[in-house]
N, C-alpha and C positions, 0 to 999 in steps of 0.2 A: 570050237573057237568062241561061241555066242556065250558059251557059257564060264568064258575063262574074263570075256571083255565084263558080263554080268556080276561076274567076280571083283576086278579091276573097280569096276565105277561104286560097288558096294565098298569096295577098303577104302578109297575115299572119300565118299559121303562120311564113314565112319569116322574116321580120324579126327576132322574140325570138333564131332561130338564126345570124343572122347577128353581130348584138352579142354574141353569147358567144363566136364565131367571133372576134371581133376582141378580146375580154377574153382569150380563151386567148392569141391571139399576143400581146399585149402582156407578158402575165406567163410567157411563154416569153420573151421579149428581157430582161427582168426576173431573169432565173433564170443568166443567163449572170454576174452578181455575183461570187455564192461562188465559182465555178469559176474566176472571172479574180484575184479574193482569194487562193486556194488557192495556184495556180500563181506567184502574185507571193511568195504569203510563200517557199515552199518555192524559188524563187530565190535570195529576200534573204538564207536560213538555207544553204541547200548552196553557193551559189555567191558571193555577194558578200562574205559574211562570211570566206571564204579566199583570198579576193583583195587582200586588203593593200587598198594603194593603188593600184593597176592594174585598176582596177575595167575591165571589159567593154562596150560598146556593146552594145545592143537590135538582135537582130534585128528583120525586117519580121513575123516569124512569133509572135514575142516579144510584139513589141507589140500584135499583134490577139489574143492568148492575154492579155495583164496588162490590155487594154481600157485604162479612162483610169488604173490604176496604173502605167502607164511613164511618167506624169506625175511621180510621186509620184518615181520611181528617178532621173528627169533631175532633180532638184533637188539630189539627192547627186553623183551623175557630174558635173554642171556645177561644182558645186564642188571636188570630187576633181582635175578637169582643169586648173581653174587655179590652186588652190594648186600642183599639178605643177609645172604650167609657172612658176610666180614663184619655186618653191624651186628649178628647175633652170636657170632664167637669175639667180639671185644665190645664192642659198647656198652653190650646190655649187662655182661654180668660186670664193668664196674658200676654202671646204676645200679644194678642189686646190692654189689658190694657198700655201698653208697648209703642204700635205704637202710642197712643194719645197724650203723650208726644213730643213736638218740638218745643217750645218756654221755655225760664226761666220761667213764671210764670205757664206752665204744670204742672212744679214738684209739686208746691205747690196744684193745684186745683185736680191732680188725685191723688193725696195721699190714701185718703180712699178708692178711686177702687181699686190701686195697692195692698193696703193691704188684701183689702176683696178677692182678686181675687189670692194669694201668699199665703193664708192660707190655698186652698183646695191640694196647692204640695205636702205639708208635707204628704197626702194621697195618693198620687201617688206611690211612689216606691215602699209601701208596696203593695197597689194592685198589681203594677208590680212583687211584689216579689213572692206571693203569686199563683199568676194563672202561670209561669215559673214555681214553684217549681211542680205544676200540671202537667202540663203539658212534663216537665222531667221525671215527674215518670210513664205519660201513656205513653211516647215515648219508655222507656228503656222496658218496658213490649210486647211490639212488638215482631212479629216473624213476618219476612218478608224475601222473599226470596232475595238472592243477588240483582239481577236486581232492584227490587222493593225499594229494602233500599237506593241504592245509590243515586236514583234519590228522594226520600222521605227525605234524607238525606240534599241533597241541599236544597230543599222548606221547610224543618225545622230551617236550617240555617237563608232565607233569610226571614222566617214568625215569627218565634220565636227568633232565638238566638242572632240574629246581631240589632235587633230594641232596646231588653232588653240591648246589651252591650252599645248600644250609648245612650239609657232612662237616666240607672242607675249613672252616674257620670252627667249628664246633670241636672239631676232636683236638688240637692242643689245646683249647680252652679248658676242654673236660680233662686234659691231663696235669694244665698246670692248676683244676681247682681238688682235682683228686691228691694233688702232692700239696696243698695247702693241708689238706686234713688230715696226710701221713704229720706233717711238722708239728701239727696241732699234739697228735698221738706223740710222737718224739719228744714234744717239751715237758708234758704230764710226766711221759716215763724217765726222765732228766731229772725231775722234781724228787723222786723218791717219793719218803717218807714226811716229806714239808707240806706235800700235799694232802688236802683230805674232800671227801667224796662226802655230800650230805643234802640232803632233799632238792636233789637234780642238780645239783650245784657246786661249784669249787669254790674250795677256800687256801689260800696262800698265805704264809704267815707274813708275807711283804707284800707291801705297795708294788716296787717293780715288778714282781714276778703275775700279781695281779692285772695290772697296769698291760706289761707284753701279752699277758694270755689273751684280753681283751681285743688288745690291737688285732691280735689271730682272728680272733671270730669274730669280728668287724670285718676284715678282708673276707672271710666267708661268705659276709652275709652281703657284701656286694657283690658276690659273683652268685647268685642264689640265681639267677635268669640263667647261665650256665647248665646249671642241674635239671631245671624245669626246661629246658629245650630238648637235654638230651634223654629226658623222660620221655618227652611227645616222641621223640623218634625212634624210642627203644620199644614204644607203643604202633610204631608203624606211619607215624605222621609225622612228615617233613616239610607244613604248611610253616610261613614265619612268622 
């Protein structure tokens, strides 16, 4: 009996110790937060913020260090990746298509690339619209603590929201100045044989036809900030 009650008064001494045993460990797993906050902002601020738009992949080491904030980073990365990838399968190659023009007789011979290469923008802003609208809704579902958000806040600015505000008004711009220079090509090749081609320059045997060519590359040349935007951005910079 002495040793059954010996028994008894040891199981409960034990018990209170063991619940506290299991409250320490939880609020040790608990405590892993800040440290995983810490290390995600001091990323967001050394490292994402001078990465333009060539933002980095998460290591495996990364991600058990940021815990559930490499959640938070793949909602910018995802969108960083395929704004990329839409500006560099349509933007960029009509600016290349763009820069091969520099003689009169360009206009006429890049006609078809200009064209071919003007028809994948029209896809562009909807992609752009699309992965933005995404990417707004996993931002606003965030719970981040002060510290976290503000600095989360900037690198959302400068990975999502400032690249989308200069995209969106750019790309019918760049298409209505790419189809001035298809018309450009189209009037030359209209012209036949009345025209002629001589040290950089056209020559028309009329006034009007001179006179409209001109008016053309006047409207060109004030849409000239058009081309040098969507230059900087086929370069990777979407500052205004």
């Amino acid at each position: 009996m002495a040793v059954g009650i010996r028994s008894g008064v040891f199981s409960r001494w034990l018990a209170p110790f063991i619940a506290l045993l299991v409250v320490f460990q939880l609020t040790a797993c608990g405590d892993k937060e800040p440290e995983q906050r810490k290390a995600f902002i001091d990323y967001l601020q050394n490292t994402v913020m001078r990465s333009g738009q060539n933002l980095p992949s998460l290591s495996e080491d990364q991600k058990q260090r940021f815990g559930n904030y490499a959640n938070d980073y793949g909602i910018i990365l995802s969108f960083s990746r395929q704004m990329k990838g839409a500006v560099d399968g349509s933007l960029v190659p009509v600016v290349s298509a763009i820069g091969q023009v520099r003689t009169p007789q360009d206009y006429m011979t890049q006609r078809s690339a200009l064209q071919q290469a003007a028809s994948t923008l029209s896809m562009l802003n909807a992609q752009l619209r699309d992965s933005k609208v995404k990417a707004d809704t996993a931002m606003a579902a965030l719970k981040q603590p002060d510290d976290l958000k503000a600095v989360y806040g900037q690198v959302y600015n400068t990975v999502v929201t400032q690249p989308a505000n200069v995209l969106t008004p750019l790309v019918p711009a760049l298409q209505s100045f790419t189809q001035d220079i298809v018309s450009v090509g189209d009037y030359l090749q209209q012209q036949g044989n009345q025209v002629a081609f001589a040290n950089g320059g056209v020559q028309f045997p009329t006034q009007q036809q001179a006179t409209q060519y001109n008016t053309m590359m006047s409207n060109l040349v004030g849409k000239q900030q058009t081309l040098l935007q969507a230059q900087k951005v086929a370069q990777g910079d979407f500052s205004n």
